[in-house]
Structure formats: C-alpha cells, structure tokens
C-alpha positions as a printed NumPy array, in Angstrom:
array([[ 69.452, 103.112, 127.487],
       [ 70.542, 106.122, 125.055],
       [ 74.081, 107.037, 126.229],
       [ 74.714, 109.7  , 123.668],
       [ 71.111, 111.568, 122.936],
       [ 73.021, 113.802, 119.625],
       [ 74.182, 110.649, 117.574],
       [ 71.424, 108.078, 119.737],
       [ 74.019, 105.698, 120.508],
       [ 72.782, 103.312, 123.033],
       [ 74.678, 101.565, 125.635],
       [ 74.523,  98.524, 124.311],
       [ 75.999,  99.978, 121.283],
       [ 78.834, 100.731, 122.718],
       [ 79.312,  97.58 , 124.954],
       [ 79.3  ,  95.356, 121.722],
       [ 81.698,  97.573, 120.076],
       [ 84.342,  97.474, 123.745],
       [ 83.488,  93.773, 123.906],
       [ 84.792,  93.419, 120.739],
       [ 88.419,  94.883, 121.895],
       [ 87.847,  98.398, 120.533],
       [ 89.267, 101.443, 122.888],
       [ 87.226, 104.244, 123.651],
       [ 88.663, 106.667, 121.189],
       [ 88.307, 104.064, 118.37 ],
       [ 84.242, 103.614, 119.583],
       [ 84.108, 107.608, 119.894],
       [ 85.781, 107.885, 116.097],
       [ 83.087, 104.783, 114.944],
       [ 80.14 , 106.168, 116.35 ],
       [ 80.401, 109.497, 117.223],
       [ 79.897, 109.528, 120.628],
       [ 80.87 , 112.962, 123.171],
       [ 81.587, 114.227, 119.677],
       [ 79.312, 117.102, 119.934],
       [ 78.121, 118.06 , 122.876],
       [ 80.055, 116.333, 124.859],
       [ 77.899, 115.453, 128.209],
       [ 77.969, 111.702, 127.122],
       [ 81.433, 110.823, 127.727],
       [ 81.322, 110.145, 131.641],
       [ 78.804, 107.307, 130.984],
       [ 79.79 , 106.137, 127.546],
       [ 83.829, 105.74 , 129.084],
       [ 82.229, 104.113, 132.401],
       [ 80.546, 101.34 , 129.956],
       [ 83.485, 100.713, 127.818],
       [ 85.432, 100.419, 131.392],
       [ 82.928,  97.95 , 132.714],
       [ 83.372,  95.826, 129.343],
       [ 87.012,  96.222, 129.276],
       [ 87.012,  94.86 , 133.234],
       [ 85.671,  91.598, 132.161],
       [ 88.186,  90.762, 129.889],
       [ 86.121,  89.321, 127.333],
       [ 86.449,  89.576, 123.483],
       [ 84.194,  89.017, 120.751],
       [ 84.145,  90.035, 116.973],
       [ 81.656,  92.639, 115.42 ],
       [ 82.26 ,  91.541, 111.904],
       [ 82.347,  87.959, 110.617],
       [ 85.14 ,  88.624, 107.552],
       [ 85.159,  86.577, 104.808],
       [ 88.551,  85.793, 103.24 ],
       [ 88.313,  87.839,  99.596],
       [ 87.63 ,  85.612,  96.174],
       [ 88.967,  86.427,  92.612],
       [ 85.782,  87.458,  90.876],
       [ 85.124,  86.398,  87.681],
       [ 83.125,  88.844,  84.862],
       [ 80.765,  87.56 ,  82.45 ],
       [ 82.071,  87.377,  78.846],
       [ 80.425,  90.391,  77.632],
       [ 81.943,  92.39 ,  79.944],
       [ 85.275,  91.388,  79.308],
       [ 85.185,  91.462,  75.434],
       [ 83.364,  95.148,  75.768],
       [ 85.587,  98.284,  74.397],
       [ 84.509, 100.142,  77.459],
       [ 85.792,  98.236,  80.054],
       [ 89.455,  99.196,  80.57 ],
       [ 91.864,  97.271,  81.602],
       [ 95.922,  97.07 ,  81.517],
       [ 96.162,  93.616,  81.071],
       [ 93.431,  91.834,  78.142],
       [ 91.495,  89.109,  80.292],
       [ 90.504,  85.866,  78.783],
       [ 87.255,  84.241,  80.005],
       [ 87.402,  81.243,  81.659]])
C-alpha cells in the first residue's frame, strides 16, 4: 500500500530499505517520506518499527569492489585529455 501519497513511497519501499538496517531518519532523508506534508510518518515509523522488531538484515545494494580502468590508446595519447601524470598504455 502507498504509505506516503506526496513522494508515492509504498510500504514495501520502506520495509526493504529498514530490513536492510537503515533508521528511519536515514529512509526519510533517502526517500522523502513525511517530508512534506507530513501525515505519513505515523505509518511509515510503525513499518520501519515492525521491520526493526524482527531483527533481520539484508543488503539493498550488491557493491562491487572498484577496478583500475584502463583507456584505449587514443585516449591516452590525445592533447585533450589532461592528466598530471603521462600514462603509458598497457
């Protein structure tokens, strides 16, 4: 069901988000819930409180340790790309 009609945050929405260890201020700041009007918050805190009561955790975002990236020749031997330090291609 819609929680929060001005943003049309669902409470599903927000479940995920508390499921996934996220306070209620953090899910109000990520989604904008009883940001505007306001009458949401009563039911959008009693579903992160149900979530939190279970004591379960989950991620929202699978992260993916960063990799060097490695530009094409061109791009490295081009006078507009700027750089410090020259590059040598690989």
């Amino acid at each position: 069901m819609i929680v929060c009609v001005c943003h049309r945050v669902s409470d599903r929405e927000i479940a995920r988000h508390a499921h996934a260890g996220m306070s209620f201020d953090e899910i109000q700041f990520e989604l904008g819930v009883a940001t505007q009007c306001g009458r949401c918050e009563t039911c959008a805190r009693d579903v992160v409180d149900k979530c939190c009561s279970k004591g379960t955790t989950a991620a929202i975002h699978n992260e993916v340790a960063t990799q060097p990236v490695q530009l094409a020749t061109p791009i490295l031997e081009s006078k507009a790309w700027h750089s410090s330090q020259p590059l040598q291609a690989a």
